[in-house]
MDTraj code that builds the backbone (N, CA, C; nanometers):
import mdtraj as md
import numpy as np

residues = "UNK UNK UNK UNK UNK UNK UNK UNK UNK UNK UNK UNK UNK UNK UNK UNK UNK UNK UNK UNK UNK UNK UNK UNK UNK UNK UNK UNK UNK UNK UNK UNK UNK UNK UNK UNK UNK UNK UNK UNK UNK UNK UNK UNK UNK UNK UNK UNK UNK UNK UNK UNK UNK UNK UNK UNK UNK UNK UNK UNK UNK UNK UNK UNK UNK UNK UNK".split()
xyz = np.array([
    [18.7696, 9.7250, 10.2405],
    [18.7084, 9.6180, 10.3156],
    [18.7563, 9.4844, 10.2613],
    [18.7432, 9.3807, 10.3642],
    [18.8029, 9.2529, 10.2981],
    [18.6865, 9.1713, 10.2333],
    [18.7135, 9.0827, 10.1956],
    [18.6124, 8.9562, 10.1305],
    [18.5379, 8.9483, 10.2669],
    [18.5727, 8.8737, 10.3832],
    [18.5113, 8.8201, 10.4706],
    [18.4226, 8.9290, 10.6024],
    [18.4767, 9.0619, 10.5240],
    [18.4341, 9.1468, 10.5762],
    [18.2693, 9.1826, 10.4955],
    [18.2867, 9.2073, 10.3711],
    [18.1735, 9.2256, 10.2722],
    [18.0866, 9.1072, 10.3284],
    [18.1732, 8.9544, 10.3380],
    [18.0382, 8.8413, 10.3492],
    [17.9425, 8.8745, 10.4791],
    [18.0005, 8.9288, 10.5401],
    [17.9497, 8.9146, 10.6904],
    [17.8170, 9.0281, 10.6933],
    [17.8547, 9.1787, 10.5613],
    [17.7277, 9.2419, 10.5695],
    [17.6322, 9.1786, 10.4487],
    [17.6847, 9.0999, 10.4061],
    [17.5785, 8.9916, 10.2783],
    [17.5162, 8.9361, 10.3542],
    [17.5450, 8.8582, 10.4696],
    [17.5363, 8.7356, 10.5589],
    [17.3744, 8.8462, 10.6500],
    [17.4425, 8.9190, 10.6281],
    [17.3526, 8.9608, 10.8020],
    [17.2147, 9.0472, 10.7042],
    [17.2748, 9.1144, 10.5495],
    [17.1324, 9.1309, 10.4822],
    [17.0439, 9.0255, 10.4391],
    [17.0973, 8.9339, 10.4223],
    [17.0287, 8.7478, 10.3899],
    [17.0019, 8.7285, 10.4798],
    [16.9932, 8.7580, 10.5855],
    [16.9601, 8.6872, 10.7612],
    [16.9681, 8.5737, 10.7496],
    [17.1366, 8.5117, 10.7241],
    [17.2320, 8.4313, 10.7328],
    [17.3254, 8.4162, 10.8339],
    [17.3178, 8.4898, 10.9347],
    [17.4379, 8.4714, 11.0010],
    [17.3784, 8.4838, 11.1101],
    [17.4634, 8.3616, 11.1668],
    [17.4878, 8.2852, 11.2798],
    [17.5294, 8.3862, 11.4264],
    [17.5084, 8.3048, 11.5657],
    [17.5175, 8.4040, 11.6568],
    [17.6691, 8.4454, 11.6805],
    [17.7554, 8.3486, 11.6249],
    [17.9222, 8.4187, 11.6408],
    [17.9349, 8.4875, 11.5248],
    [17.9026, 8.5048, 11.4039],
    [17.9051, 8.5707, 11.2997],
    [17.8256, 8.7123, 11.3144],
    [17.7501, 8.7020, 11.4078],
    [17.6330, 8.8575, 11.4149],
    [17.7164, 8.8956, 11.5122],
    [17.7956, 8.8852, 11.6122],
    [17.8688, 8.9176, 11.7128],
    [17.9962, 8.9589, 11.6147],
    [18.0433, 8.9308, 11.5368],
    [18.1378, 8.9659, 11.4564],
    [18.1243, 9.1082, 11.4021],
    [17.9939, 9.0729, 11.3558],
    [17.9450, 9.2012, 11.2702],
    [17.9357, 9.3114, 11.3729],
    [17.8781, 9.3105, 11.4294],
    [17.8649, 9.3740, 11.5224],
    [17.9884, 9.4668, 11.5630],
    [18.0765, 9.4203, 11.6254],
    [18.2481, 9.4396, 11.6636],
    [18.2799, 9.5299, 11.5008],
    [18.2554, 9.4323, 11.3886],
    [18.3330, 9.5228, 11.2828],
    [18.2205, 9.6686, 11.2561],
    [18.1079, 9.6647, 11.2964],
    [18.0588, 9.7703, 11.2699],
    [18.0632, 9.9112, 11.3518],
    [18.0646, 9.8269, 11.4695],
    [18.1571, 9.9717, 11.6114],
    [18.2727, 10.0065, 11.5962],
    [18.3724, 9.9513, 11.5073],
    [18.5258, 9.9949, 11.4823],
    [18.5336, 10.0302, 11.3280],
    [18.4624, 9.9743, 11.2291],
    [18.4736, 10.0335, 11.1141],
    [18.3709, 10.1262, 11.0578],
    [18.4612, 10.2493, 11.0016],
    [18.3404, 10.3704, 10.9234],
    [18.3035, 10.3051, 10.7949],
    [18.4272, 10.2613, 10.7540],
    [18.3681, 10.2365, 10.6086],
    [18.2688, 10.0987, 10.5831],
    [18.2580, 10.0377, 10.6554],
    [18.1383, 9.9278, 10.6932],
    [18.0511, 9.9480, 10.7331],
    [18.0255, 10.0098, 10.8308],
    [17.8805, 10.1131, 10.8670],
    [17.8368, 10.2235, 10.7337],
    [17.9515, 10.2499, 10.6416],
    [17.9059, 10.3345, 10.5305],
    [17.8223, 10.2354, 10.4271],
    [17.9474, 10.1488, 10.3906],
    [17.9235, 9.9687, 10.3399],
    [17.7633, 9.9141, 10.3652],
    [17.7191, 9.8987, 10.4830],
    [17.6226, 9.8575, 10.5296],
    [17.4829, 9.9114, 10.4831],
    [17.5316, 10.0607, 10.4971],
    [17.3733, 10.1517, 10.4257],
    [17.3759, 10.2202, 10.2925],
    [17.4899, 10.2265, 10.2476],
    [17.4413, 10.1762, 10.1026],
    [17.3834, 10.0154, 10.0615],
    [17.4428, 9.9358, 10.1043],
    [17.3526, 9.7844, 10.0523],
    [17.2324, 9.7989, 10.0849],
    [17.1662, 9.8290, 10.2053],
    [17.0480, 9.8208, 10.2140],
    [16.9933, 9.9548, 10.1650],
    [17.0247, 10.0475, 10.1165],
    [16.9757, 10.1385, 10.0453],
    [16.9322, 10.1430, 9.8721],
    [17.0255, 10.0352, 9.8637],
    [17.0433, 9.9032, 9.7039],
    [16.9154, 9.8201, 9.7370],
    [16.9292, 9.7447, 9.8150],
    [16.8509, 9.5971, 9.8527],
    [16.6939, 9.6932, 9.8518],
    [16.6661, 9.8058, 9.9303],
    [16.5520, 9.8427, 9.9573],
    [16.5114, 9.8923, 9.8426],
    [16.5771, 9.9652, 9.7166],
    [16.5150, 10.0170, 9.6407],
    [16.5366, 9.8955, 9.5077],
    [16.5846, 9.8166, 9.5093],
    [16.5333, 9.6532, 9.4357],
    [16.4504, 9.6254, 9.4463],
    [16.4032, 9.6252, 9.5620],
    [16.2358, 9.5476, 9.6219],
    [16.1208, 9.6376, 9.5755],
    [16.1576, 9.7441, 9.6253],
    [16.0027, 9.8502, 9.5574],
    [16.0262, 9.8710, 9.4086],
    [16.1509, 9.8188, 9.3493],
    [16.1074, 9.8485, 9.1977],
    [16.0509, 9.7117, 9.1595],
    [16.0971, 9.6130, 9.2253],
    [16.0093, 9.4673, 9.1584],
    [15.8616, 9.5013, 9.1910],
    [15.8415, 9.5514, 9.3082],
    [15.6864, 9.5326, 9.3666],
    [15.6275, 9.6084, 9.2741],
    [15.6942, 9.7578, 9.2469],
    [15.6236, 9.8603, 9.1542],
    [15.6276, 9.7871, 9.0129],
    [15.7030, 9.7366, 8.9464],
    [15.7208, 9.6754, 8.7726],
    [15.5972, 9.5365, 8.7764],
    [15.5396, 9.6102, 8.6201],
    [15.4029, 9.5231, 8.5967],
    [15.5004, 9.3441, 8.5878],
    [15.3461, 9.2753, 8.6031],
    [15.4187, 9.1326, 8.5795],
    [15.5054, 9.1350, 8.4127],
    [15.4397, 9.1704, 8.3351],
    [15.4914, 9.1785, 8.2199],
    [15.6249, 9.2410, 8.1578],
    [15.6963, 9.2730, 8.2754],
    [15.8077, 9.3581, 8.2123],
    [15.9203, 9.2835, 8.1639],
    [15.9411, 9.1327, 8.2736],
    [16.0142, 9.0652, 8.2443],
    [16.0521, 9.0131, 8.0864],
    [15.9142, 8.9945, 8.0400],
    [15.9104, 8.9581, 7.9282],
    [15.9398, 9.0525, 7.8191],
    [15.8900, 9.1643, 7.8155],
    [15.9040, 9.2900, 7.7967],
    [16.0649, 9.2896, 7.7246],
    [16.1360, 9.2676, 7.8650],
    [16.3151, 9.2911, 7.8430],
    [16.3838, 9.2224, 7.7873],
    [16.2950, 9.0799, 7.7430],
    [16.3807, 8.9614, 7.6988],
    [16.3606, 9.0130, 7.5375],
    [16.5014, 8.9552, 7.5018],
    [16.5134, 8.9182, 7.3270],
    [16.4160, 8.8848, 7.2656],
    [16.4144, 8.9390, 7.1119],
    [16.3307, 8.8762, 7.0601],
    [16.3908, 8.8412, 6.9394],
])
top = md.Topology()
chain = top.add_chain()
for i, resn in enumerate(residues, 1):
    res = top.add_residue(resn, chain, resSeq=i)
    for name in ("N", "CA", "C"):
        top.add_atom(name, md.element.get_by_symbol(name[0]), res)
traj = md.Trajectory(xyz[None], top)
């Protein structure tokens, strides 16, 4: 995949992108496998980020830092 290819599924998981840029995505996601593969692993990343912050006590942060 290219750079501007990756930005465009960054762009569209940030709900960043614009209506010629989602039309882009779009096009690269009906012609490319490995971007539609691309696509659900990130949000398979992004989704299990979120339930581990929600699940981790407030205190962990601190927890991890140096001492």
């Amino acid at each position: 995949m290219t750079r501007p290819e990756l930005e465009l599924l960054h762009g569209y998981l940030n709900g960043k992108l614009n209506a010629d840029d989602f039309a882009r995505l779009q096009t690269l996601l009906r012609t490319n496998g490995e971007a539609r593969r691309m696509l659900r692993t990130l949000s398979t990343v992004e989704a299990k980020l979120e339930q581990l912050a929600a699940d981790s006590p407030a205190t962990l942060p601190r927890a991890l830092a140096p001492t």
